[in-house]
N, C-alpha and C positions, 0 to 999 in steps of 0.2 A: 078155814080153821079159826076158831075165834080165841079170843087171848087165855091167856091159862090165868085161873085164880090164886094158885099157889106160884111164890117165887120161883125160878127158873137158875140152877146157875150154869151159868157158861165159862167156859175154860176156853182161850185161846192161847195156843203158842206157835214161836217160827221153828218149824222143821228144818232145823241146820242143815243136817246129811239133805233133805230131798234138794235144799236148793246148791248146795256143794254139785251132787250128783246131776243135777241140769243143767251147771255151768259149764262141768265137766263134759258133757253130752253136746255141747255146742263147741268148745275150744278143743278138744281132742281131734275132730274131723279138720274143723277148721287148721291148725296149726300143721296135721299130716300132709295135706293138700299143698300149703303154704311151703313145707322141706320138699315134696316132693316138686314144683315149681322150681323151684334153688337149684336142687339137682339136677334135672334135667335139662335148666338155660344157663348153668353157671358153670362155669371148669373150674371155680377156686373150690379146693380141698376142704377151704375152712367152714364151707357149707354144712356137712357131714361132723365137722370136728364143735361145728355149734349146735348139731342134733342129737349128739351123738349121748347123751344123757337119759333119751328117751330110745335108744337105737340099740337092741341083738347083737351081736356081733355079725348074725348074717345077713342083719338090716344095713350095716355100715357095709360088708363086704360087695350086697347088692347096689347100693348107694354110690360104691367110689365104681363100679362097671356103668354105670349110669351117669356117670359126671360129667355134666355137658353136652350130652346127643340131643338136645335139642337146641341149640344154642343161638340165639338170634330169633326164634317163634316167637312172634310180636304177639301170638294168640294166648301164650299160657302167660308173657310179660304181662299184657291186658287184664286177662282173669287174673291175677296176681293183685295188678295193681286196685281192679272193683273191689276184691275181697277185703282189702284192706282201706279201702274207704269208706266200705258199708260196715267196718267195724269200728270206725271213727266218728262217723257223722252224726249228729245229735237227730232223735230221734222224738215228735211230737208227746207228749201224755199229758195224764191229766193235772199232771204236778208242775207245768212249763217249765221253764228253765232251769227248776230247783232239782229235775230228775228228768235229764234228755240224753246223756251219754252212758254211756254202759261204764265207763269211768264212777261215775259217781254212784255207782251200786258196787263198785270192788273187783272191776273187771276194764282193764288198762291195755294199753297195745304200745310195745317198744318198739321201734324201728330198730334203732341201735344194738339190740343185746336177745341172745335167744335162752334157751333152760342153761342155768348155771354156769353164766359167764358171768356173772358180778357178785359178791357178796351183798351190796348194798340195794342192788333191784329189787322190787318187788318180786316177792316168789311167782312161778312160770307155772301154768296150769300145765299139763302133761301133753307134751307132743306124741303120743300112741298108746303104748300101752303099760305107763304108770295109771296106775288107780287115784293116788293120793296127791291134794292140790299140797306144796311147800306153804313155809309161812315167811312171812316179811315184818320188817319191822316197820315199816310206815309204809300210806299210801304215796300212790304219787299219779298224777296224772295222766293222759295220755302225749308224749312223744315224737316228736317227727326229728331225727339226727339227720336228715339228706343222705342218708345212709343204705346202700339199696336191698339191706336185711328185710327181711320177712317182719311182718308188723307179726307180735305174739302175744295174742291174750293175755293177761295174768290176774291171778286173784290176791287182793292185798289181805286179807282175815277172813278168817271161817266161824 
């Protein structure tokens, strides 16, 4: 194709919703997996009571019949603890250092804190089936309390 004679113009812009909606696409599954984990290896109640934002009422009822049958499964402890390192770990590109965490594009992981346990956290991307990421008032980085909570995506702005 050889160059055009006449000027060209180009419009670029960022498609907020489609990358809202990708984010959403990746922390949805991930965060379900992560409660259902909790669930099934933990007999504390507070598992459910820190899901429970994104949870039916027959999802908590299903939840608390489920509470702790598998407890001691070193297999889903394991799968638990990968998921949550592979959404930690800085991550090569072409930006090095200045863009390797999924942190530093608006997507954070708290140990400590799950959907709507702090005012002050960053807002919780949706554990099931909310549609809408919350908002936050500032970012903050990624987290480790030694706290044996679910690490939980979040997005700091949309």
């Amino acid at each position: 194709m050889a160059p055009s004679k006449d000027p060209v113009d180009l419009t670029v812009h960022r498609d907020a919703k489609a990358i809202k909606d990708t984010v959403l696409s990746l922390s949805a599954p991930y965060n379900r997996i992560i409660t259902d984990v909790d669930v099934l290896t933990r007999k504390d109640a507070a598992v459910i009571d820190q899901a429970a934002v994104n949870l039916t009422d027959e999802e908590k009822k299903k939840a608390t019949e489920r509470l702790g049958l598998l407890t001691g499964e070193t297999m889903l402890s394991n799968l638990k603890s990968s998921m949550q390192q592979i959404m930690m770990n800085p991550y090569p590109t072409s930006r090095s250092r200045e863009l390797s965490l999924l942190a530093q594009i608006g997507i954070a992981t708290d140990c400590g804190a799950r959907v709507g346990d702090r005012q002050d956290a960053p807002a919780r991307l949706p554990r099931g089936r909310r549609g809408e990421a919350q908002r936050a008032p500032s970012p903050r980085p990624p987290t480790r309390s030694g706290n044996s909570s679910a690490t939980t995506p979040t997005a700091t702005s949309w």
